[in-house]
Every structure is written in structure tokens, then in C-alpha cells.
N, C-alpha and C positions, 0 to 999 in steps of 0.2 A: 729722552728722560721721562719719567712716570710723572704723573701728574700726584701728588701724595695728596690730594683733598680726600675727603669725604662728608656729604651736606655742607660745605662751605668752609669746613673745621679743616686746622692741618690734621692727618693722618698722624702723625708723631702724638699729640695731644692726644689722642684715644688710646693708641697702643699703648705709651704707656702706664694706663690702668691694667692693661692686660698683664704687663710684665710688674706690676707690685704688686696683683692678687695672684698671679702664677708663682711668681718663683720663690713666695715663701709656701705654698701649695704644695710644691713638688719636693720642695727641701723636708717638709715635714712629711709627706707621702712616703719619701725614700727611706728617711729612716725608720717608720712605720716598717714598711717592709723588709728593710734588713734586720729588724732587731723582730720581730714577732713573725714566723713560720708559718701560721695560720692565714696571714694578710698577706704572703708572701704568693702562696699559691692562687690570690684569685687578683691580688691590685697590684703585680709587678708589670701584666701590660699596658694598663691606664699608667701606669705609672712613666713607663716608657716611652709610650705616646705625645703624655703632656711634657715630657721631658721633651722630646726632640721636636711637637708642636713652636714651644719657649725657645728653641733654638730657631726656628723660620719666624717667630714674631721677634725675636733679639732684633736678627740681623733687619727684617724691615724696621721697627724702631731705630733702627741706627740711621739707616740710610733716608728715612720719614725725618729724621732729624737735622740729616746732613741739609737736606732739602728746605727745612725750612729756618736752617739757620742763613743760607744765601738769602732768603727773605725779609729778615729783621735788621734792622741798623744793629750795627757793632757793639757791643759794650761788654766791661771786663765780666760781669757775671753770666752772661752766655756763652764768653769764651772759658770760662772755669768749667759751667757744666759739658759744654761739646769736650772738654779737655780728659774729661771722666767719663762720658758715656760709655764707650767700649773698653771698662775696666772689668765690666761683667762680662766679656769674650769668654775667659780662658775658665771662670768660674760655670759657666751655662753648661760650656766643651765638658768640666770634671763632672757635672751632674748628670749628663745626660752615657756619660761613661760609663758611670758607677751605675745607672740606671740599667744599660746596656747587663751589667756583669753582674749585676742582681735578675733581670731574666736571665741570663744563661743560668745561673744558680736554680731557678724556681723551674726551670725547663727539669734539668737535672735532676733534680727531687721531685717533680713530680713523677716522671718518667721510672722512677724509685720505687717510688712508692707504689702504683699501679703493678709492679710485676712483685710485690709482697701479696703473701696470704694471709687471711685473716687467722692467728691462732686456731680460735673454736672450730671454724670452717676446716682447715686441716685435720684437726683431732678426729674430727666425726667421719671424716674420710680416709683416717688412720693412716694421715701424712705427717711427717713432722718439720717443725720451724724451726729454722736454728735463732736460737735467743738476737734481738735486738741489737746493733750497734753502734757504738756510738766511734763516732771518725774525728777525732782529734784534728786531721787535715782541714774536713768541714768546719769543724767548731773556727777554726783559725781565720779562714777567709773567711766567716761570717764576719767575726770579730774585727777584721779589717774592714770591711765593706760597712761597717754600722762605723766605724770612726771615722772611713774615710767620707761618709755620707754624711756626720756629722759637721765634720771640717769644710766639706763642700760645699753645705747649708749654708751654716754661718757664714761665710766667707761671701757666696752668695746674696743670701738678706743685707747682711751689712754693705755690702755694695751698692746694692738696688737702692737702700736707703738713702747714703750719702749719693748717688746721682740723681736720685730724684729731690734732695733737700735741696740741690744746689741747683735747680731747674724750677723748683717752686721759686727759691730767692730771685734767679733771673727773670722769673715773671712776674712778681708781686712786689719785690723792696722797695720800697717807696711809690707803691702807687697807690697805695690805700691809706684813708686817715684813718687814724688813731679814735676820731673820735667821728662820730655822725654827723653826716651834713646835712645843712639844712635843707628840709622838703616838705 
């Protein structure tokens, strides 16, 4: 079994900073990219990246967890949040899919776009360009991919939220006063 420290700290306590500044990061990264064309062509492999990164820190956060919940005495507010942590599984899985199927899309288009000619540059070589189109098909999956990104987000953030509210509570409810102690 893996030792999960790091400088003396559990491993779980660090990760998950990583996963509440990531996965609202890559929530809003996604839909960036689905919904604006321009962002699509240069942040859909960062985008993919940190998406499937978030999926290698998820699963250690889970397992840094599991680890140091064998270490703590029992209490019903560490069993609430270990109860919740891998509620973000199936959410991480839909981001880093949709992530997945937004590069194939920007591969696609780009790939597009490269074997187009410039109007002017045609003209003056006395080629012609058959006027622009627009693909209803495309428009479609876009339109899915920016709701399904939307739905994934959210679904996502609010997740991460409520497990990490309920990991703050198991480590801070009542152990701090209210009011300053004397020093």
C-alpha cells in the first residue's frame, strides 16, 4: 500500500485543492471551447489534457482519502463525506468525454479549414471557390456538445462543492471557538 504523505501532510489534504481549482477550470474551459470556434482551434488540447490530468488526480484524491480515513477515529461527519467523495466518478468520466468529442470536432475543423482557399488568393489565380457552407449537421453537435458541457460543468462544480463542504465540516465542526482565546 502507498504511503499517501507528503512533508508530513496527508496526500488527500493537498489534492484536494487541486480538484476545487480544476474542475471548475475545465468546466468553464469546456464550454469556452464548445461554444466560441476561435478557442476551439487552439484550447481544445489543454483542454483535454487537464481534463484527463482531473481524472488521474480524482481517482488518487479518492484513494489518498480512502487512506487516510483508516487513520482517523470514526465519526458520522467523515463517514458523510467518504459517503460522497466518488460522487464526482461519473461527472469527471462525462467531462473528460465531452472533452474527448470536442477535440475530435476541432481536429475536424481544422483539418477543414487548411484544405480551403483563400477567396482573393483563388481569384488572382483565376480559381474559383464555391461559396461557404454552413452544415446544419455541425451546427447540431455543436449545440449538443456546448449543453452537454454545460450540464457536465454544473453537475461537476456542484459536486465538488458539496464534497468538499462536507470534508471541511468533518474537519473543523466544533473544533474552533466562536470567539478568541485567550493569548
Amino acid at each position: 500500500m502507498l504511503d499517501f504523505q507528503f512533508a508530513g501532510l496527508p496526500l488527500h489534504v493537498l489534492l484536494v485543492h487541486v480538484m476545487i481549482v480544476g474542475v471548475p477550470l475545465v468546466a468553464i474551459l469546456l464550454v469556452v471551447v464548445c461554444a466560441w470556434p476561435a478557442a476551439r482551434r487552439v484550447l481544445w488540447l489543454p483542454t483535454l489534457l487537464g481534463a484527463l490530468l482531473l481524472l488521474g488526480v480524482m481517482n488518487l484524491t479518492i484513494e489518498a482519502g480512502k487512506w487516510l480515513q483508516a487513520r482517523v477515529p470514526e465519526a458520522p461527519l467523515i463517514e458523510a463525506h467518504t459517503a460522497q467523495g466518488e460522487d464526482i466518478i461519473p461527472w469527471m468520466i462525462g467531462l473528460a468525454t465531452i472533452a474527448a468529442l470536442v477535440g475530435a470536432l476541432a481536429i475536424v475543423e481544422n483539418r477543414e479549414r487548411r484544405g480551403r482557399t483563400d477567396p482573393e488568393v483563388a481569384a488572382n489565380r483565376g480559381m474559383s471557390v464555391p461559396p461557404s457552407r454552413r452544415r446544419p449537421g455541425r451546427m447540431a453537435i455543436v449545440a449538443l456538445l456546448l449543453i452537454a458541457s454545460l450540464g457536465a460543468g454544473a453537475g461537476a462544480v456542484w459536486t465538488i462543492v458539496q464534497i468538499g463542504e462536507s470534508g471541511t465540516r468533518a474537519v473543523w465542526e466544533g473544533s474552533f471557538s466562536d470567539q478568541p482565546l485567550s493569548g
